[in-house]
C-alpha positions in Angstrom: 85.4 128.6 85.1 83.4 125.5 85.4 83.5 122.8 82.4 80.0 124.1 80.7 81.8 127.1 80.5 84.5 126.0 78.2 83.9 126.6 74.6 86.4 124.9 72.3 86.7 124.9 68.2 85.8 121.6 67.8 86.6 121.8 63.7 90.3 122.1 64.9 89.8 119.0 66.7 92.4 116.3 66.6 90.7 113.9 67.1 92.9 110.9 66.6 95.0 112.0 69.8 91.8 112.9 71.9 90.9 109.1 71.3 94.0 107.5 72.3 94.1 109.9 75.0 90.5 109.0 76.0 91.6 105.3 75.6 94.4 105.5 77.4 93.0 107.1 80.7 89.1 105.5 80.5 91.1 101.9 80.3 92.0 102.8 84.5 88.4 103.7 84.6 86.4 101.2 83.5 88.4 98.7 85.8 86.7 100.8 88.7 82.9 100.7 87.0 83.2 96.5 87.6 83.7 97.2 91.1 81.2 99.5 91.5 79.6 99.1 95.3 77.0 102.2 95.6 75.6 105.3 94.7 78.2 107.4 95.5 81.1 105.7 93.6 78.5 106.3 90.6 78.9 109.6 91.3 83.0 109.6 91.5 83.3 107.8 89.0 81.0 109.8 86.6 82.8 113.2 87.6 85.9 111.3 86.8 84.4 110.6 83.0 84.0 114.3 82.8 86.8 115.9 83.7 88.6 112.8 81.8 87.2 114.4 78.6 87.8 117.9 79.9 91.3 117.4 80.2 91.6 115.8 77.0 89.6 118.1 75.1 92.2 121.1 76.6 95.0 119.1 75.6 93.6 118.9 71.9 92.2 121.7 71.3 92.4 125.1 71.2 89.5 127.5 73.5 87.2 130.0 72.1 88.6 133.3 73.3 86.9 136.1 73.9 87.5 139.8 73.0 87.1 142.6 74.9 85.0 143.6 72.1 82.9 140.5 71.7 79.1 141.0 71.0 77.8 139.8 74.3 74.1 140.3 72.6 75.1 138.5 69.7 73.3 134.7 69.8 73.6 132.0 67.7 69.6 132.3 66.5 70.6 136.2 65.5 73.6 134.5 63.4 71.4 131.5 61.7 68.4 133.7 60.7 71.4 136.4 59.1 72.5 133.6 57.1 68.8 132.7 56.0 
């Protein structure tokens, strides 16, 4: 499952401990970004921002699961106009 995959319930969000987890870990990063010498450590060290916050986001917060009997045609368009 990539990251864009990965659904979480951000309204159960602790967000306090996804900060000092974010500051804690991006503090080792952003020592790298004054060093940067090319395109490609751009790239690592982008990829490294992401799965930084992925890792944090699944340490704070619990995944959208789905059922076997989820509505797979169900969008979230069909949901807003129900509630119009």
């Amino acid at each position: 499952m990539s990251n864009r995959d990965k659904k979480y319930i951000t309204k159960k969000f602790n967000w306090h401990l996804f900060d000092l987890n974010l500051t804690q870990t991006l503090s080792n990063i952003y020592c790298d970004i004054n060093d940067i010498d090319s395109e490609t450590e751009i790239d690592e060290i982008a990829l490294r921002l992401v799965d930084t916050i992925t890792k944090a986001c699944d340490l704070i917060s619990p995944k959208v699961k789905k059922s076997k009997k989820s509505n797979n045609w169900w969008t979230r368009e069909i949901n807003d106009k129900r509630k119009q």
